[in-house]
N, C-alpha and C positions, 0 to 999 in steps of 0.2 A: 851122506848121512852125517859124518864128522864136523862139517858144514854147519848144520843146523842142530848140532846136539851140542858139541865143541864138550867132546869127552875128555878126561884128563890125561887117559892113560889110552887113547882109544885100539891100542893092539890087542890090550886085554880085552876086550867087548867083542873085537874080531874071532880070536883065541875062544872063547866061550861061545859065540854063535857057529862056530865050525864042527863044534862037537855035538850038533844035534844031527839026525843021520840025512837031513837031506838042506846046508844050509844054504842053498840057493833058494827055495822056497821061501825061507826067514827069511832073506835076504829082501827079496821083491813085495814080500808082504809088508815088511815096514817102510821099504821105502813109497810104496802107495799111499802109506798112509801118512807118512810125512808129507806129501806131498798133495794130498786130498786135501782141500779146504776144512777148519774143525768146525763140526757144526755147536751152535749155543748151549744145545745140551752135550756136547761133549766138555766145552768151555764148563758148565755147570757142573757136570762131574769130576774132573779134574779139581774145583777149586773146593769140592765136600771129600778130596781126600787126604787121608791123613797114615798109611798105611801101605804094605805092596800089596796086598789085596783088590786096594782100590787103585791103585796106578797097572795093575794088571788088566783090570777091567776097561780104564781106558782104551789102553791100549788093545784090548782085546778089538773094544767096539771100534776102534778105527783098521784094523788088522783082518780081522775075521780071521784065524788062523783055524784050519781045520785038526786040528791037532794041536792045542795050546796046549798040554799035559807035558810035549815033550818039547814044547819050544820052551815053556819054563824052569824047564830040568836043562835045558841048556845052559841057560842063561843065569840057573841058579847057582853054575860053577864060578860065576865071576867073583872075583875076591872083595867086590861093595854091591852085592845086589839089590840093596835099597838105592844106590843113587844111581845106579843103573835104571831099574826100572821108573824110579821117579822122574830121571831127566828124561828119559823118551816118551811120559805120560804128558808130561810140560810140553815138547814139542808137540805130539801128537793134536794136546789143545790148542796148539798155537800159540802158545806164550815162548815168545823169543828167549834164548838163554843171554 
């Protein structure tokens, strides 16, 4: 994932996805979706956003997380959660960092 995100800090990303209560799950759900081809409309969403609202939903739609409530509350402990969630909406569309 560090790979294809090339997070700045990426222990804190770790550190934050560990405190949700099952981060294996997070774990394999984002890397599917890294790893899943981004289809055009995900490409198109990605580029109408401007917001973590809308980099959430990316990533939702490539993730399917059955409980995104508390993967967001994980994730919202990290100390830049906008460019968190925005680098991994980027990947998600496929736009290389």
């Amino acid at each position: 994932m560090q790979k294809a995100c090339k997070f700045s800090d990426e222990e804190k990303v770790w550190v934050a996805i560990e405190k949700h209560s099952n981060p294996g799950a997070v774990y394999k759900k984002l890397l599917a979706g890294l790893w899943a081809p981004a289809s055009a409309e995900i490409k198109q969403q990605f580029a109408g956003c401007s917001n973590v609202d809308g980099y959430k939903a990316v990533i939702q739609a490539k993730c399917n997380f059955e409980d995104q409530g508390k993967v967001w509350a994980a994730m919202d402990t990290h100390k830049y959660t906008n460019d968190l969630y925005r680098i991994l909406a980027q990947v998600m569309a496929g736009i290389p960092r």
